[in-house]
VMD Tcl script that builds the backbone (N, CA, C; Angstrom):
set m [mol new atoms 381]
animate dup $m
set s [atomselect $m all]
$s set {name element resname resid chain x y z} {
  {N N UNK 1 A 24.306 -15.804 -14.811}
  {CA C UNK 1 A 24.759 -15.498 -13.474}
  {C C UNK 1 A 26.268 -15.685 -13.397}
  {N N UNK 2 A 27.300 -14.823 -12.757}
  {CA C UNK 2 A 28.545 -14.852 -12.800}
  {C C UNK 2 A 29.113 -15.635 -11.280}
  {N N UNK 3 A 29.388 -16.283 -11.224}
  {CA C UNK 3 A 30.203 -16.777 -10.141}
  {C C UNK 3 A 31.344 -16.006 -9.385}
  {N N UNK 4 A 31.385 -15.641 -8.283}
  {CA C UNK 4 A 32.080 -14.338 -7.569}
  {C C UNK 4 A 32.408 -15.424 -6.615}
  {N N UNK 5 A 33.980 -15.548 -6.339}
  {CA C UNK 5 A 34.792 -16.216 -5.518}
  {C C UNK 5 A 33.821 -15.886 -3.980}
  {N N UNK 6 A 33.844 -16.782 -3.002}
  {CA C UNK 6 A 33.914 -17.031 -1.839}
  {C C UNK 6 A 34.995 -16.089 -1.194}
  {N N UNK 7 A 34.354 -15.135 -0.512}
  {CA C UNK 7 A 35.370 -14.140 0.124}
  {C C UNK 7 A 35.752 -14.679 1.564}
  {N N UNK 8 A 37.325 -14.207 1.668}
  {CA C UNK 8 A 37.698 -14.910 2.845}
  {C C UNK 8 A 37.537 -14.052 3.996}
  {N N UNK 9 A 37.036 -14.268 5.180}
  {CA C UNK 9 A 36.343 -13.312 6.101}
  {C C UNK 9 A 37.147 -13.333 7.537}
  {N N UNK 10 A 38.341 -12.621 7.646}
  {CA C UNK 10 A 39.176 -12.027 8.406}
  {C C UNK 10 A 38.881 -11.961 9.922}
  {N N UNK 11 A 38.790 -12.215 10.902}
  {CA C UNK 11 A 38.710 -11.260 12.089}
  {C C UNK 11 A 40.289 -11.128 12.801}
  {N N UNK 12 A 40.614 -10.055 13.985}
  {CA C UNK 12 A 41.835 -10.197 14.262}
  {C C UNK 12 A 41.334 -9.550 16.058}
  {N N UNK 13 A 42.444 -9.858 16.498}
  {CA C UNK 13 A 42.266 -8.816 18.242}
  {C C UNK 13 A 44.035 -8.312 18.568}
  {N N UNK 14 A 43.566 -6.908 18.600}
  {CA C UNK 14 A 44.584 -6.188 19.478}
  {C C UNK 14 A 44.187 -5.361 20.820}
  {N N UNK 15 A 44.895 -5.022 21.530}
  {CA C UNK 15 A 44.709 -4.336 22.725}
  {C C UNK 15 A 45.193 -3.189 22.808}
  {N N UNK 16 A 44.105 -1.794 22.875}
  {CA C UNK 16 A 44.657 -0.072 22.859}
  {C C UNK 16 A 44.943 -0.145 24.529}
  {N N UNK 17 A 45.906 0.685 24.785}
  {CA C UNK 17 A 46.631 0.770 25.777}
  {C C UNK 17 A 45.045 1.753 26.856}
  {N N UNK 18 A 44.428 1.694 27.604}
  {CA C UNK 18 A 43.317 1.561 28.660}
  {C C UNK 18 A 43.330 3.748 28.345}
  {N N UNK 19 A 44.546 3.844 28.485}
  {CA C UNK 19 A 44.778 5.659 28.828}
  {C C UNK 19 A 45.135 6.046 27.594}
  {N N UNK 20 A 45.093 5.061 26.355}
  {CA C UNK 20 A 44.745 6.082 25.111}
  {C C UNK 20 A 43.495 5.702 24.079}
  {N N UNK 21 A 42.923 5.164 25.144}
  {CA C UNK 21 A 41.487 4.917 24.471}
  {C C UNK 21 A 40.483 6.128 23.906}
  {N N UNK 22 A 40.382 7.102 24.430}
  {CA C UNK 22 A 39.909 8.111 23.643}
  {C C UNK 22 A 40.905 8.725 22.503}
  {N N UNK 23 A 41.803 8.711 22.123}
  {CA C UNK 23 A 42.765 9.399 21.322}
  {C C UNK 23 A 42.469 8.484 20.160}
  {N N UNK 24 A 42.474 7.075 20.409}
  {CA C UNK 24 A 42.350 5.920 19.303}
  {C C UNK 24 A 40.910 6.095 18.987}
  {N N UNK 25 A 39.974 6.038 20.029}
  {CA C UNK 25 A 38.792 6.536 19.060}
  {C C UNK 25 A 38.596 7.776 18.285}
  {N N UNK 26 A 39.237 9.153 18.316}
  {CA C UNK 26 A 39.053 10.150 17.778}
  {C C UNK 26 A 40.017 9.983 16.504}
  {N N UNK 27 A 41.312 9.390 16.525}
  {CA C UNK 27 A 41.856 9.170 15.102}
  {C C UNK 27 A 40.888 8.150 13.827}
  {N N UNK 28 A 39.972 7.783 14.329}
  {CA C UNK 28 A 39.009 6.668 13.801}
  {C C UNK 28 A 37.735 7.187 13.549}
  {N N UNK 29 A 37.486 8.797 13.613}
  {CA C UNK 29 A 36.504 9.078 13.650}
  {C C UNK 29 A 36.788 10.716 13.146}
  {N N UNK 30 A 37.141 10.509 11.734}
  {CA C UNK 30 A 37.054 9.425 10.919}
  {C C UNK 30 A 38.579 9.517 10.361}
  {N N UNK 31 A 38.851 8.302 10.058}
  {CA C UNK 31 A 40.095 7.822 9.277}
  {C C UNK 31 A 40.572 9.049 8.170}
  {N N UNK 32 A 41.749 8.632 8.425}
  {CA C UNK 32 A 42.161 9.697 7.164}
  {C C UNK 32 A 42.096 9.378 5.664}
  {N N UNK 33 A 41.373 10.369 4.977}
  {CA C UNK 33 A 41.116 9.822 3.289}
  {C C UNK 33 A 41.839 8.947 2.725}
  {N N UNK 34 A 43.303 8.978 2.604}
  {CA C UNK 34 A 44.351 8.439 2.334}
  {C C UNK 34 A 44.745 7.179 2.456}
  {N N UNK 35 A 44.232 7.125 3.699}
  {CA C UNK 35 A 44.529 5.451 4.294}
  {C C UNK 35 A 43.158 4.478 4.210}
  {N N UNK 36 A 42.173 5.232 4.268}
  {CA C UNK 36 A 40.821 4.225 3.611}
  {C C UNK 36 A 40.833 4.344 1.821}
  {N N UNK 37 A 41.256 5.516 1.434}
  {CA C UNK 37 A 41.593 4.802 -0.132}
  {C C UNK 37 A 42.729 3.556 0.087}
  {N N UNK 38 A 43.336 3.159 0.408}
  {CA C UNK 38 A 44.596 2.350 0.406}
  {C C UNK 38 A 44.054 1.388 1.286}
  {N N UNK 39 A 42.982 1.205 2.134}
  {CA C UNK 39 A 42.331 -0.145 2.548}
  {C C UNK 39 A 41.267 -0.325 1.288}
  {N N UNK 40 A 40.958 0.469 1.007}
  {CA C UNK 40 A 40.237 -0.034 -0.329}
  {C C UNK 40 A 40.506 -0.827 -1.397}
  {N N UNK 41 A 41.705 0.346 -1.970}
  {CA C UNK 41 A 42.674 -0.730 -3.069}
  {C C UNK 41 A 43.326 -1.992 -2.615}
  {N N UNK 42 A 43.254 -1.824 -1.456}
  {CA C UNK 42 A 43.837 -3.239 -1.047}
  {C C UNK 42 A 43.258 -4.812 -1.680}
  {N N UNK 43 A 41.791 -4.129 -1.416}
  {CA C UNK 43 A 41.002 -5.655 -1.541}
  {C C UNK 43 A 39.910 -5.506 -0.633}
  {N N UNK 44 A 40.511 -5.425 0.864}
  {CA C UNK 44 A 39.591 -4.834 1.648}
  {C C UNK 44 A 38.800 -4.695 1.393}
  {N N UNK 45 A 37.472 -4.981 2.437}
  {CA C UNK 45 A 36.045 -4.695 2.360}
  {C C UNK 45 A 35.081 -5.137 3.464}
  {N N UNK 46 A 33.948 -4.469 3.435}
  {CA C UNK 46 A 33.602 -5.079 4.580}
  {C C UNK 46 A 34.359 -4.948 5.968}
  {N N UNK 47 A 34.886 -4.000 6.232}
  {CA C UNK 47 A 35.881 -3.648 7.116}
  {C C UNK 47 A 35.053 -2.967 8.576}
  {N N UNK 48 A 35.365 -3.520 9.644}
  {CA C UNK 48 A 34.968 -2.792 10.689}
  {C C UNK 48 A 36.059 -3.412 11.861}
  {N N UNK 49 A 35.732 -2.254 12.949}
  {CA C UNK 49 A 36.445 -2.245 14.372}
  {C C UNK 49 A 35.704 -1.960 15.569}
  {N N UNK 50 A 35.812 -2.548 16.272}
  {CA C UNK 50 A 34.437 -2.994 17.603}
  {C C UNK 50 A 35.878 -2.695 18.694}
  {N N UNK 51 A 35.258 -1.704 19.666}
  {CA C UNK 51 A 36.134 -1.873 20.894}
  {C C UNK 51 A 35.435 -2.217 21.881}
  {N N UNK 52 A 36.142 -2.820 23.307}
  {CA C UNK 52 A 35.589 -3.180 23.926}
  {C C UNK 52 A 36.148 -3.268 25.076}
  {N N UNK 53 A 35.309 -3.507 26.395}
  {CA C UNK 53 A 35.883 -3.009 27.596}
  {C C UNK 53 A 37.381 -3.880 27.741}
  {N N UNK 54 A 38.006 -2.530 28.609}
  {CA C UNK 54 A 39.592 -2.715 28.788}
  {C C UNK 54 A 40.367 -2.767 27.819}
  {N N UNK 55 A 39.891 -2.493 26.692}
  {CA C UNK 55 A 40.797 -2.033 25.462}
  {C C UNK 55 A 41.028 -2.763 24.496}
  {N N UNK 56 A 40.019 -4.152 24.688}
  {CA C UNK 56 A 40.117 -5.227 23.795}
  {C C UNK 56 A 39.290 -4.717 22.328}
  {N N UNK 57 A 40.371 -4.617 21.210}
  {CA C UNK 57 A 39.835 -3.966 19.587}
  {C C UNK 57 A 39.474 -5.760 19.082}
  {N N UNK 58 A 38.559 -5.810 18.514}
  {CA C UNK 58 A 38.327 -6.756 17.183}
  {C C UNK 58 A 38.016 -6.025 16.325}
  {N N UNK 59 A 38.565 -6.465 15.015}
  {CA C UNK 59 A 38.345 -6.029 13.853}
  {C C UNK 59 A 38.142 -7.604 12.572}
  {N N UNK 60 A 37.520 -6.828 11.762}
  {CA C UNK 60 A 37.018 -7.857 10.831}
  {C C UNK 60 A 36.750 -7.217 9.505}
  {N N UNK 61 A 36.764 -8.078 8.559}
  {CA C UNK 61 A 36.928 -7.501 7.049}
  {C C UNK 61 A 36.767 -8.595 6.037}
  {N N UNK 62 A 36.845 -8.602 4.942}
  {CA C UNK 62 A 36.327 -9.813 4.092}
  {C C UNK 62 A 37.565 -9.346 2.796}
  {N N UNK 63 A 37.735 -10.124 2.226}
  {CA C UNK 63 A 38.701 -10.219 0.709}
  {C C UNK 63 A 38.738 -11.029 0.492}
  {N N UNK 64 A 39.459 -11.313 -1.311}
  {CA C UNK 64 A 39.184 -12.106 -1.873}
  {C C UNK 64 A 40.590 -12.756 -2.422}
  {N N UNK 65 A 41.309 -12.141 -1.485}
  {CA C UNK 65 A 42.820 -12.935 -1.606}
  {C C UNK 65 A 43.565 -11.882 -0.363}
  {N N UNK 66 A 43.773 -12.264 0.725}
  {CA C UNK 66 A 44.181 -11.859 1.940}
  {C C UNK 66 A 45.836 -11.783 1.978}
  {N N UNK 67 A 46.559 -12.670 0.981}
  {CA C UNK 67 A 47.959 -12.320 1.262}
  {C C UNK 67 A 48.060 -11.371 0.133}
  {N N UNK 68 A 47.375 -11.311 -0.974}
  {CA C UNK 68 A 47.787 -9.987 -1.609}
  {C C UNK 68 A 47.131 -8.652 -0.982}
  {N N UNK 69 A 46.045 -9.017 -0.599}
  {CA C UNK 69 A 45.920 -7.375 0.289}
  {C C UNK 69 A 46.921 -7.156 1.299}
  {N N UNK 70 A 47.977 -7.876 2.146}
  {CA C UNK 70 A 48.385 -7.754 2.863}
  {C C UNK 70 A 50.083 -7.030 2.814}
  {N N UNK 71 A 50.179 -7.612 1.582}
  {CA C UNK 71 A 50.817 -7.509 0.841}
  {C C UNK 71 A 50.926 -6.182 0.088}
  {N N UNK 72 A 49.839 -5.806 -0.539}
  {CA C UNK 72 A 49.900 -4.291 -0.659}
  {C C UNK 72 A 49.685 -3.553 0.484}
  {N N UNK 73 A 49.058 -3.624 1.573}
  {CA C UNK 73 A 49.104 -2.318 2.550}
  {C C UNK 73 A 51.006 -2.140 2.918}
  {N N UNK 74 A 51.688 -3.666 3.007}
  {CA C UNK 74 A 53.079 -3.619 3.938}
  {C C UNK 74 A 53.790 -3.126 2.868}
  {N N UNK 75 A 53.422 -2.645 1.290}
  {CA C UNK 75 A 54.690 -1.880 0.288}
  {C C UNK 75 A 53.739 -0.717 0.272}
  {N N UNK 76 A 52.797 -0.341 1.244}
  {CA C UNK 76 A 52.299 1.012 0.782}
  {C C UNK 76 A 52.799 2.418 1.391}
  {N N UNK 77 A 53.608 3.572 0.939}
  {CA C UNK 77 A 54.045 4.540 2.391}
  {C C UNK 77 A 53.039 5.147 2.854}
  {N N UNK 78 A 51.311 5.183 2.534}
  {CA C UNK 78 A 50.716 5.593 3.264}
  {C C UNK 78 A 50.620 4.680 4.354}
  {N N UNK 79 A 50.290 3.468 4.550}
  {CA C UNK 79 A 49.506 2.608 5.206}
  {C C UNK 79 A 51.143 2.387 6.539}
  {N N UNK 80 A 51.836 2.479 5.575}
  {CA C UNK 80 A 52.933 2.934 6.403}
  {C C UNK 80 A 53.357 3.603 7.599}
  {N N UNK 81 A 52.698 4.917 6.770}
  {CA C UNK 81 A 52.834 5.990 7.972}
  {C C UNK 81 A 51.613 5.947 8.479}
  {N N UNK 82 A 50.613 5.373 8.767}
  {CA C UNK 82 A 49.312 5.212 9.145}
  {C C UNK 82 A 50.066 4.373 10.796}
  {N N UNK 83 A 50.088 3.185 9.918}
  {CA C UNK 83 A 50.487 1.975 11.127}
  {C C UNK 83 A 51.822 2.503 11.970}
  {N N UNK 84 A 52.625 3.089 11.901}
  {CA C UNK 84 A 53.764 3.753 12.260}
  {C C UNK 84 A 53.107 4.801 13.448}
  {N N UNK 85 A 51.604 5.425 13.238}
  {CA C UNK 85 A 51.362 6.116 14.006}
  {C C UNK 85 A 50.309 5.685 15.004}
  {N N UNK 86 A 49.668 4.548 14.745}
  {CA C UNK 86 A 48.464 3.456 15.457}
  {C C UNK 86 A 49.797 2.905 16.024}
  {N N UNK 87 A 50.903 2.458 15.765}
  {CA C UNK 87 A 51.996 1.285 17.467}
  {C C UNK 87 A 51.895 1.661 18.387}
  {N N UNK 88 A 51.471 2.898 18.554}
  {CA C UNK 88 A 51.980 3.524 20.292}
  {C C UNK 88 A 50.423 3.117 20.649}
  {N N UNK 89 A 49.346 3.246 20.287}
  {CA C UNK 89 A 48.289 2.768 21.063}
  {C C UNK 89 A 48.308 1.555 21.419}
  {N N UNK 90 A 48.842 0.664 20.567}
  {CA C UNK 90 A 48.556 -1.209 21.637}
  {C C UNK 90 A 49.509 -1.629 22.299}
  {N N UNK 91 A 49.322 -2.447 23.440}
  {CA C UNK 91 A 49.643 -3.305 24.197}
  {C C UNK 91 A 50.021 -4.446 23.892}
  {N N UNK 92 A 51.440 -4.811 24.207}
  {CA C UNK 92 A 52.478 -6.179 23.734}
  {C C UNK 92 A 52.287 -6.378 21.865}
  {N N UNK 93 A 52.959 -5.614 21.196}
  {CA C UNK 93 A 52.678 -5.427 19.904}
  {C C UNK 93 A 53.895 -5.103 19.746}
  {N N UNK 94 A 54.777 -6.371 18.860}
  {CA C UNK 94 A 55.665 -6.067 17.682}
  {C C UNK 94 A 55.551 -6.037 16.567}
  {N N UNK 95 A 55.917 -4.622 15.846}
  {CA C UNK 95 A 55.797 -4.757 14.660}
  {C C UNK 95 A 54.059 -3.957 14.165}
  {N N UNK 96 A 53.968 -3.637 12.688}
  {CA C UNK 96 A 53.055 -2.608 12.810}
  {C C UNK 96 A 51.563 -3.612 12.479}
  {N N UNK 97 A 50.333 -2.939 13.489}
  {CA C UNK 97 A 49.658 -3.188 13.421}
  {C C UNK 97 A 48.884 -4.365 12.633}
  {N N UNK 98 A 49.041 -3.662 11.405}
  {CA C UNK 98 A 48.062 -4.605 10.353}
  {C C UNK 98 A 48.654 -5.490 10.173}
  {N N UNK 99 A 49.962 -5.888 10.449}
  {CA C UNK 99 A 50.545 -7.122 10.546}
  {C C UNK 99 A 50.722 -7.975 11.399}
  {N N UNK 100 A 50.877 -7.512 12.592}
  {CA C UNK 100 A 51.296 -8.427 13.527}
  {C C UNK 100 A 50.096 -8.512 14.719}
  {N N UNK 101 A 48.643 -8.223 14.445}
  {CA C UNK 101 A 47.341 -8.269 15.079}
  {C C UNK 101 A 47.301 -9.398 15.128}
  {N N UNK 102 A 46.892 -10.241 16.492}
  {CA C UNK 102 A 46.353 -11.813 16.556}
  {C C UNK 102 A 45.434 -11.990 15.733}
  {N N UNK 103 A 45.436 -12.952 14.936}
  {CA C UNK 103 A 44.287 -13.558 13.806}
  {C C UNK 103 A 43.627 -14.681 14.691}
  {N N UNK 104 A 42.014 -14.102 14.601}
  {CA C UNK 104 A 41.450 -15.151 15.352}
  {C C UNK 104 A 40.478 -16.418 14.131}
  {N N UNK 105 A 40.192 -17.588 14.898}
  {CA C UNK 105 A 39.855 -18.401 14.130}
  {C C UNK 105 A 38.120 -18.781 14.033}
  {N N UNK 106 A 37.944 -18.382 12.689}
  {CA C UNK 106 A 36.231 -18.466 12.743}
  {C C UNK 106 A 36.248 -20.157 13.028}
  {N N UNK 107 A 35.148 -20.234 13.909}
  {CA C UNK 107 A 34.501 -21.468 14.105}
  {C C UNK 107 A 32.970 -21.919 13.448}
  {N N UNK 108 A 32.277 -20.683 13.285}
  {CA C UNK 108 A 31.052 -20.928 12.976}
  {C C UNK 108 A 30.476 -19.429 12.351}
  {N N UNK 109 A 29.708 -19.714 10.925}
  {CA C UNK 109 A 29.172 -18.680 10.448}
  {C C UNK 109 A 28.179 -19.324 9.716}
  {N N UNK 110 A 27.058 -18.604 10.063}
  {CA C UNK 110 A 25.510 -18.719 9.495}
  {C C UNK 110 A 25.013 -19.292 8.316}
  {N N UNK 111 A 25.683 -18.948 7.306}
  {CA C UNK 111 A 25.273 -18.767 6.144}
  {C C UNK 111 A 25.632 -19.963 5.299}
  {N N UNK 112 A 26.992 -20.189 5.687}
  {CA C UNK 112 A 27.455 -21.329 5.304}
  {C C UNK 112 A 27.006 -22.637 6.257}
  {N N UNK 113 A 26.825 -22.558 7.509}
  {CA C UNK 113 A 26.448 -23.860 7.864}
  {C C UNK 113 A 24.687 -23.480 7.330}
  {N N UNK 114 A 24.181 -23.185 6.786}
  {CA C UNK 114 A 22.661 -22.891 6.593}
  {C C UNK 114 A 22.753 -23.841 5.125}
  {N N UNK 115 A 23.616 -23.118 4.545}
  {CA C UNK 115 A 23.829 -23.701 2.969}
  {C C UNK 115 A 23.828 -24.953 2.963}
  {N N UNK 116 A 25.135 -25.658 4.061}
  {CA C UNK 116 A 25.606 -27.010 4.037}
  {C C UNK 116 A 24.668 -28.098 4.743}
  {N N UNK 117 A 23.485 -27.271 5.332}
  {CA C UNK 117 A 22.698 -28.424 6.178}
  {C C UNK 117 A 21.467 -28.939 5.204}
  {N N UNK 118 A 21.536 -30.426 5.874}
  {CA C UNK 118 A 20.662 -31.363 5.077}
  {C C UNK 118 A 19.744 -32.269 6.052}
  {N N UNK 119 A 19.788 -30.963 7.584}
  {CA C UNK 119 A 18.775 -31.535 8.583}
  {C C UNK 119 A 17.357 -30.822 8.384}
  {N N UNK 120 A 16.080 -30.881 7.976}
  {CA C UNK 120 A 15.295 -29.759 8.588}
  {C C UNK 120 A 15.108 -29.383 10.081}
  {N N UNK 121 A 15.071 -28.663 10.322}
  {CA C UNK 121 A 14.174 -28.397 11.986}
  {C C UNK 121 A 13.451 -29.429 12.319}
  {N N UNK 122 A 13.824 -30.040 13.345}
  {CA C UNK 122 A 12.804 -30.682 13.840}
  {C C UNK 122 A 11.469 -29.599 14.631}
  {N N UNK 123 A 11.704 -28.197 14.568}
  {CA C UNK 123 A 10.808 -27.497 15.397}
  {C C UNK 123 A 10.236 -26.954 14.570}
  {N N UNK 124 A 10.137 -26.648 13.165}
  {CA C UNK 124 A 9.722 -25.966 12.263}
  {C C UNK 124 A 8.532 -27.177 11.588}
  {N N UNK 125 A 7.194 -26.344 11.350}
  {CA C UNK 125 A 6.045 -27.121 10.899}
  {C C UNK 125 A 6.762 -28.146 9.186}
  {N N UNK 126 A 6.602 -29.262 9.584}
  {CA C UNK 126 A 6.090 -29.327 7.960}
  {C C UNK 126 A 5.520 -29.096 6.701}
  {N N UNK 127 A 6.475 -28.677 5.917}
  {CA C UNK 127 A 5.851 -28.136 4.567}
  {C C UNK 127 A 5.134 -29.193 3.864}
}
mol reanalyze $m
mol bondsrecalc $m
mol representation Tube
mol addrep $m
């Protein structure tokens, strides 16, 4: 069995401006070839974007070293001209997208507190 690093699991929130909310969903549907090869090579994976009322975007993604993916999208000229053309959709945003998106902070995920617990259920029958 090979041991595969612990991937680090991303989420972020930006805000599409309320009156270009359909325009941002139709550039996303679907992405341009170019720029999902280049979230690919990144590292990237596991990648998705959830919108939500009043224009609140979360997005989330998983890798296995986050400053080098980050790192390659900000020397890439596609991802470049990608993010150069996603600024005009958000709200209070300096600087391009994939960089300067609020990073939010996981508090709790399943799998790992499942792994780490050494309580049984008290509601679950005895084995």
């Amino acid at each position: 069995m090979t041991d595969h690093p612990t991937p680090t699991r991303v989420a972020f929130r930006l805000t599409v401006r309320p009156e270009m909310l359909d325009e941002y969903v139709a550039r996303h549907t679907p992405v341009r070839a170019d720029m999902l090869a280049e979230i690919a090579a990144s590292g990237r994976r596991n990648y998705s974007l959830f919108l939500g009322e009043g224009g609140i975007l979360f997005g989330y993604y998983e890798t296995d070293d986050d400053a080098a993916a980050q790192a390659y999208l900000a020397a890439s000229a596609v991802a470049a001209r990608w993010e150069a053309e996603m600024s005009r959709f958000f709200v209070d945003l300096s600087g391009r997208p994939d960089q300067a998106a609020t990073p939010l902070t996981e508090i709790f995920h399943l799998h790992d507190q499942l792994a780490a617990s050494t309580v049984t259920d008290p509601e679950s029958p005895a084995s």
